[in-house]
C-alpha positions, 0 to 999 in steps of 0.5 A: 100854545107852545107849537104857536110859539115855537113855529113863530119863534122859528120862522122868525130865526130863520128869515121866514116872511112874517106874514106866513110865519103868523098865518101858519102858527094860526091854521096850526091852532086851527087843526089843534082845536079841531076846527074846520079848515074852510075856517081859516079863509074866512079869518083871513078875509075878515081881517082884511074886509074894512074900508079903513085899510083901503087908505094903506094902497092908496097912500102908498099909490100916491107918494109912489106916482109922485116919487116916478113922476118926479115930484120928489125931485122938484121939492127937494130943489125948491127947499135946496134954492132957499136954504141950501147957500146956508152952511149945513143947509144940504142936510137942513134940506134933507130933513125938510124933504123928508117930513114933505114926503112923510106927509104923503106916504105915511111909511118910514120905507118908502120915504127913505127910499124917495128921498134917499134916491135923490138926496144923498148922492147930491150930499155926498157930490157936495163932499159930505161925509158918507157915513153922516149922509145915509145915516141921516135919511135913514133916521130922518125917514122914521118921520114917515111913520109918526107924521099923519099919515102914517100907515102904522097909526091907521093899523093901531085906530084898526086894532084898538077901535080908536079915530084914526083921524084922533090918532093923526091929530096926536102924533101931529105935533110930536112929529113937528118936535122930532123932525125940528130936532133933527133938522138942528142936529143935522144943521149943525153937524153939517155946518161942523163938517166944513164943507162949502155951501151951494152958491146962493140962488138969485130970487128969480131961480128960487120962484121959479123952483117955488112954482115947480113944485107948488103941485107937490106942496099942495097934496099935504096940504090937501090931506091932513087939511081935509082930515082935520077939517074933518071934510073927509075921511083918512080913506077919502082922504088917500084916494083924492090923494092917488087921483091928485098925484096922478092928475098932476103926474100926467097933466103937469109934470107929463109923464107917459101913460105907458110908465103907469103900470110900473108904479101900479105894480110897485105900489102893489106889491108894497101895499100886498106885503102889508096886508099879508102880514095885518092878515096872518097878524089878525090869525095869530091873534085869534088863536091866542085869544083862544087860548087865553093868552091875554087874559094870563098875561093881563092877570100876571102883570096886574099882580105886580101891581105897577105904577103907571110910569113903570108899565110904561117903561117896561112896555118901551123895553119890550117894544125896543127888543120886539123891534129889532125882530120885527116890523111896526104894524107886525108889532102893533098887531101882535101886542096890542089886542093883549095890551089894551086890557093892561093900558085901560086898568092902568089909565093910559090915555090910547092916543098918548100911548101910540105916539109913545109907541111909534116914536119906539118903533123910529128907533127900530126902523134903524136897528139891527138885525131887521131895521128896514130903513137901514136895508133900505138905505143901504140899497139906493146908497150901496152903502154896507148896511153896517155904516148906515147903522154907524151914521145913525148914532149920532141921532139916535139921542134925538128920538131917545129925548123926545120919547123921554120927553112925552112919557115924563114931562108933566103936561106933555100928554097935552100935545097928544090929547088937548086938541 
């Protein structure tokens, strides 16, 4: 048990990627305990043999065609022509585009990485502070992993044998509350800056930037329609999705053919580095099961004989300090095969306690040392990751409140449960 922990522990300290790190602490086990090694591949292929993660590449597949082919551009102009003349309407648009793109990719690095790109240098041509302008996509792209759908929350239905569609259904309307907070807190502060509003647009411009981007409105609308309707499947649902974007890619917005294998290599590579680490997670945690360890922890923390609230309030610590080590579905994926025994004895509602995990795992996309929305921000700004940490701060009481809110306001588990 000790040399699992100790080579993850390791790996961790020294940078090493996460899935390697996971998948070397089980093929470890594996050789401890005497098994045969061909073994280890058949692990690796039964984690990975669902028809569930086939939504992961597509999703991103998608959002990545519409990002190339310029649909994010055209979105963020339509929302600019109708709300940018207001003061604090450029931030007000930020925050806009990126629950726009989050319902489409369903991953907090690709959305502040889209949105980013096209937002930020327009905010600070406009003369917004650079500190406030990538702090904000930063924090904002976070949605990206609450709002359906989320790759996270696919990851945790894998996990935990839960409907994913349930858990998109539940995260649908903390996902509204957070970005509408966000948007005021954004509206605000950037009304406070002083800065001169974009000239108003005549209705003749704002129609026609409408009709531009009337395609990439319509590709939510189609996703999370289809899944609540329960027309198809969240897996159906990210492969109309690609054929969608790419139908629109080519015929509407004419991007060439020979840009296609760039964003098939990108969105690859993307969708790769998330199954290598759902592989070596699901690795690592046979060879904890084997050894028991969630029987041990289940016991130790049953004879401490915690509320309800209690638990939960240690869990949100433990998943704070977890997160600035460690990605999401990395997280999801070690902890909760250990958890589900302790949230079922303790009466915690699944698909309440995932919202209240991924709204944690928003603070840790913008925390230091491994916060992968800072890093990601930092790239497409050239903003020292330190100040895009800075430019966090302010919103940071944003999540914090909501998180608050749906632990202890009594009825909030409703948003996530009663519909």
């Amino acid at each position: 048990m000790f040399s699992i922990f100790g080579i993850l522990g390791l790996g961790i300290l020294i940078g090493a990627p996460v899935a390697f790190v996971l998948a070397l602490s089980g093929l470890v086990y594996i050789f401890q305990s005497g098994e045969y090694a061909s073994s280890f591949a058949s692990y690796l292929f039964g984690s990975l043999n669902s028809t569930a993660l086939l939504a992961i590449p597509f999703f991103i597949l998608a959002a990545e065609i519409l990002n190339r082919s310029g649909g994010t551009q055209k979105l963020i102009s339509m929302v600019d022509a109708w709300v940018g003349h207001y003061r604090g309407g450029l931030p007000f648009v930020a925050v806009l585009a990126t629950v726009f793109f989050s319902t489409i990719c369903g991953s907090s690095v690709a959305t502040a990485a889209a949105v980013g790109s096209v937002i930020i240098p327009e905010m600070l041509s406009r003369g917004y502070n650079k500190t406030f302008s990538v702090g904000l996509i930063a924090t904002a792209g976070g949605l990206g992993i609450l709002l359906p759908p989320s790759i996270p929350l696919i990851v945790y239905g894998m996990v935990t044998e839960t409907s994913v569609s349930g858990l998109f259904k539940a995260a649908t309307l903390p996902g509204i509350i957070l970005a509408s907070i966000l948007a005021l807190f954004a509206f605000i502060m950037g009304a406070r800056s002083g800065i001169a509003p974009a000239p108003r647009q005549p209705m003749s411009v704002r129609w026609q930037r409408t009709r531009e981007a009337i395609g990439t409105l319509l590709l939510p609308v189609i996703i999370l329609g289809g899944i609540f309707s329960g027309m198809f499947t969240p897996t159906e649902a990210s492969a109309i999705a690609c054929i969608y974007a790419l139908a629109l890619a080519v015929l509407v917005y004419k991007v060439p053919l020979k840009k296609l294998p760039a964003v098939l290599t990108l969105s690859a590579s993307t969708a790769s580095m998330i199954l290598l680490i759902l592989a070596g997670a699901t690795l690592f945690g046979y060879a904890l099961t084997a050894q028991r360890m969630p029987h041990l922890i289940f016991e130790s923390i049953s004879a401490m004989h915690l509320e309800g609230w209690q638990l939960l309030i240690a869990l949100m610590f433990f998943f704070l300090v977890l997160g600035m080590f460690m990605e999401v579905i990395s997280v999801i994926l070690i902890t909760m095969p250990i958890l589900i025994p302790l949230l079922t004895m303790s009466d915690i509602n699944l698909m309440h306690f995932a919202v209240l995990l991924i709204l944690n795992m928003e603070l840790a996309v913008i925390t230091p040392p491994i916060g992968l929305n800072l890093f990601v921000v930092s790239a497409v700004s050239k903003v020292p990751v330190l100040e895009v940490f800075k430019g966090t701060l302010p919103f940071v009481a944003a999540i914090i409140v909501v998180l608050l809110g749906m632990m202890f306001i009594p009825g909030a588990q409703i948003l996530t449960t009663g519909w």
